[in-house]
C-alpha positions, -999 to +999 in steps of 0.1 A: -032+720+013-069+733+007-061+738-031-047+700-031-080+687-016-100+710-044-078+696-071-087+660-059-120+666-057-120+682-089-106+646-098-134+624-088-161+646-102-141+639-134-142+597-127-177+601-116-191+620-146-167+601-174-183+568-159-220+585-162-219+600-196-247+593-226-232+579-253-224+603-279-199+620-300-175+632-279-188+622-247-220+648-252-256+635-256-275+647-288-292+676-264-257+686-252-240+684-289-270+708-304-263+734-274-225+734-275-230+740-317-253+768-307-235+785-285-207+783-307-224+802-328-237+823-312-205+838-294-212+878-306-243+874-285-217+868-254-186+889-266-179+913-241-157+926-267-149+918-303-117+924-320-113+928-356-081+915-375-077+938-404-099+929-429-105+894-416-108+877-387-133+886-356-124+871-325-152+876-296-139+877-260-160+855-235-159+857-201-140+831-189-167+806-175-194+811-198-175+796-229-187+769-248-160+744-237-175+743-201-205+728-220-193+692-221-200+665-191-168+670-183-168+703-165-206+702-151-196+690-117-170+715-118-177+744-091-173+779-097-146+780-074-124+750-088-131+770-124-117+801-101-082+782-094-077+769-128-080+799-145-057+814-114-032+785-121-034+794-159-031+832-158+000+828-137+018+814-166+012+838-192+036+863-186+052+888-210+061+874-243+092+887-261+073+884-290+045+910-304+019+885-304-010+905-289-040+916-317-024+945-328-013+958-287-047+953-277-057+915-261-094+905-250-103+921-212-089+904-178-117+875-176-124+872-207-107+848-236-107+852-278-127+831-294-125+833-332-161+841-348-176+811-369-207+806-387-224+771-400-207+773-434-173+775-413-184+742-392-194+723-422-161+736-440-141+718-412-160+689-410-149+684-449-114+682-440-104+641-446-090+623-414-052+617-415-051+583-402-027+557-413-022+567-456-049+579-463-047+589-500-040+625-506-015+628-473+021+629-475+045+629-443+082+638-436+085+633-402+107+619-373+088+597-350+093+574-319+092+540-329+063+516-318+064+506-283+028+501-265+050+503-233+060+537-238+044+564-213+047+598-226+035+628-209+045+659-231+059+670-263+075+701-272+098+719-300+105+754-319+089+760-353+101+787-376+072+805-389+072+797-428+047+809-448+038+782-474+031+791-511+007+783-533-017+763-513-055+763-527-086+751-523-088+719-495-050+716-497-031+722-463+004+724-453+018+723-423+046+723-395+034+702-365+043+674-337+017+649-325+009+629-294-010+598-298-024+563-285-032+539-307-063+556-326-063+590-304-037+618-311-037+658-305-019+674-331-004+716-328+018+728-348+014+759-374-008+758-411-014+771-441-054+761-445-074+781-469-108+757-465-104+765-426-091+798-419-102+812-456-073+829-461-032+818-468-020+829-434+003+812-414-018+800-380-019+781-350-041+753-351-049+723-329-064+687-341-079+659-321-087+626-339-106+601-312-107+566-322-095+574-356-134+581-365-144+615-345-120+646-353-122+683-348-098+713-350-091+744-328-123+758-304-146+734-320-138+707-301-161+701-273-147+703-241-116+723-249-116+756-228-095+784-237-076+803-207-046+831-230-067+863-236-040+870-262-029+843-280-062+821-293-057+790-319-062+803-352-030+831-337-011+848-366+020+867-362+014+906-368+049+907-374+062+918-409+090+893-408+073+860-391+099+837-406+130+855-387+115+839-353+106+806-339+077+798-316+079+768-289+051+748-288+042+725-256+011+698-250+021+680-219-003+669-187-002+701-168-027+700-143-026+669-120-040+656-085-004+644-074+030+649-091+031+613-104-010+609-113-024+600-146-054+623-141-045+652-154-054+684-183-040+678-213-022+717-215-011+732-246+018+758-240+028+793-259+067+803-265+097+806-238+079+817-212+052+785-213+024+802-214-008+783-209-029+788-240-057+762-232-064+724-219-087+692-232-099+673-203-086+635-207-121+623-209-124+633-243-099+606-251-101+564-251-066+552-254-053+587-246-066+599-216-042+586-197-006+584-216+008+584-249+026+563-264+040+578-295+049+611-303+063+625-342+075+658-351+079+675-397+058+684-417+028+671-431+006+686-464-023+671-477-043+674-513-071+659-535-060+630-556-068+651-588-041+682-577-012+681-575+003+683-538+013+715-524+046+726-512+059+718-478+078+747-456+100+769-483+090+743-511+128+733-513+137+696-513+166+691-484+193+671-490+220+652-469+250+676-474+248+712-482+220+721-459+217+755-439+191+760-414+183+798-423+167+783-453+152+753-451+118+749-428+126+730-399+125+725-357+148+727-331+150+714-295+125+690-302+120+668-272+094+646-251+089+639-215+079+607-201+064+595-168+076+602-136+101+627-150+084+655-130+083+671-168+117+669-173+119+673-209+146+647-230+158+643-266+138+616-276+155+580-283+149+550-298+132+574-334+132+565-373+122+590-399+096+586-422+090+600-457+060+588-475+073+603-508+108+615-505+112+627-541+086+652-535+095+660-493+124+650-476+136+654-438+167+654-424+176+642-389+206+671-377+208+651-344+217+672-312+234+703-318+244+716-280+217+736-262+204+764-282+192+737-315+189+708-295+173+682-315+169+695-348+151+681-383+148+697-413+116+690-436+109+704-473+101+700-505+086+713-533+053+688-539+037+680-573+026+643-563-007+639-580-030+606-579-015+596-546 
């Protein structure tokens, strides 16, 4: 009962301080946007430990409560205690993972989360990434997505991606494998990416996007108010497996801290593999539109590239077609599903869908339907690219 009432108090700090914010990018005032970029940087200073990724990436492991996240307006009525329960609550789902998907057998301290180093020349990298709303030139979609309905009230997403590595991408070109939750001009996007101009290297990662009124949009740790809670498995994860395209990892964003088991008012929750494991939240007054519900939801794959290249390959760079098709090679997801209001997160194959291809020649996806319990729902998007001037 006492954790119910610290949860609901929790709750109205939230409605107080999302009603009392200065106006700002991302809910933060100019002061608050300048300390949050700081500390970002600054994250060695912090590091309790730092972990080196072969030749490349550093990830620093914060304590828990000091990282930047906790920054935004969001979190500053938040006691130590209520931090203290969440972190609790999030710990107790991250449980053993069949997978090797620690840094190399060895994860950041108990208390203490990975956050992947960054410098300004990394910030400003990201910030030249081009939006994705609508189509936007350079962007090019196979995907399966609900159809409009402004009625709809979705609460989660979820689905297995094979872990293809993508060839051949260069420069600001991306490809990737990903599902996306969205209200009108709000959407958070997971999946897994090949992005050179964000990770500086050709790996396969986990990434995150949030777009905010189609206008404001930021990727993985550098969104303000995100707060990371896995010490092992931080955004930006690669497999250290030899052979990452023999598995598939399940992916989750649903609303998975809540006041009530039917309230709106809840953490926006992204989840890690079979075992759910909570890799970090978004508190839902980052969001307009979306800080309540969804409304739509897609899953595919998406790549994007300047006008004046031509467009990378999507998944194994084969083009599916209707007949003919085996899953071992093509890229695709299984058990792709959605929950919805008041289903106590029960999670359904989702009706009423369409597919769309912006330019099937070049990437095609193929809706397998449900295929008993082990595929589920299953789609299968490819295709080798070469679009150029579009």
């Amino acid at each position: 009962m006492a954790f119910r009432m610290d949860i609901i108090v929790f709750f109205l700090c939230f409605i107080y301080v999302s009603n009392n914010l200065t106006k700002a990018d991302w809910g933060l005032s100019t002061k608050e946007e300048l300390e949050f970029k700081k500390q970002f940087l600054n994250l060695e200073k912090f590091a309790i430990k730092s972990i080196q990724i072969g030749d490349g990436d550093i990830y620093d492991c914060i304590d828990f409560y000091k990282q930047p996240g906790f920054n935004h307006p969001f979190w500053k009525n938040t006691t130590f205690e209520m931090k203290r329960k969440l972190f609790v609550e999030g710990r107790g789902t991250n449980a053993n993972s069949p997978l090797n998907t620690r840094f190399k057998g060895v994860g950041c301290p108990y208390g203490t989360v990975p956050i992947r180093r960054v410098n300004k020349d990394d910030l400003g990298r990201a910030k030249m990434h081009p939006t994705n709303i609508d189509e936007e030139p350079g962007h090019h979609y196979a995907i399966l997505r609900t159809k409009a309905d402004p009625n709809r009230k979705l609460v989660g997403i979820e689905s297995y991606f094979r872990l293809f590595n993508p060839r051949g991408i260069i420069g600001s070109q991306y490809s990737a494998f990903r599902m996306t939750l969205s209200n009108g001009l709000d959407s958070i996007k997971t999946g897994f990416t090949v992005n050179p101009l964000l990770f500086k290297d050709n790996k396969t990662r986990l990434f995150t996007h949030v777009t905010i009124d189609g206008r404001i949009q930021c990727y993985n740790q550098d969104c303000p108010g995100y707060v990371q809670i896995n010490s092992d498995i931080p955004l930006g994860w690669t497999s250290p497996e030899a052979n990452p395209e023999i598995y598939a990892i399940k992916l989750r964003i649903n609303k998975g801290i809540c006041d009530g088991p039917n309230s709106t008012k809840c953490l926006w929750t992204l989840y890690f593999d079979d075992e759910n494991s909570v890799v970090g939240f978004w508190p839902p007054t980052l969001f307009g539109q979306l800080s309540e519900f969804a409304n739509q939801a897609d899953w595919g794959g998406e790549v994007y590239s300047p006008l004046d290249q031509p467009s990378p390959p999507m998944g194994t760079g084969k083009l599916p077609h209707q007949r003919g098709w085996h899953t071992i090679d093509l890229a695709h997801s299984r058990r792709i599903a959605c929950t919805y209001e008041n289903a106590k997160f029960l999670f359904l194959n989702p009706i009423d869908t369409e597919l769309y291809k912006s330019d099937e020649d070049a990437y095609n996806i193929i809706d397998a339907g449900y295929r008993g319990e082990y595929w589920g729902r299953e789609i299968l998007y490819d295709g080798p690219g070469g679009i150029k001037g579009a």
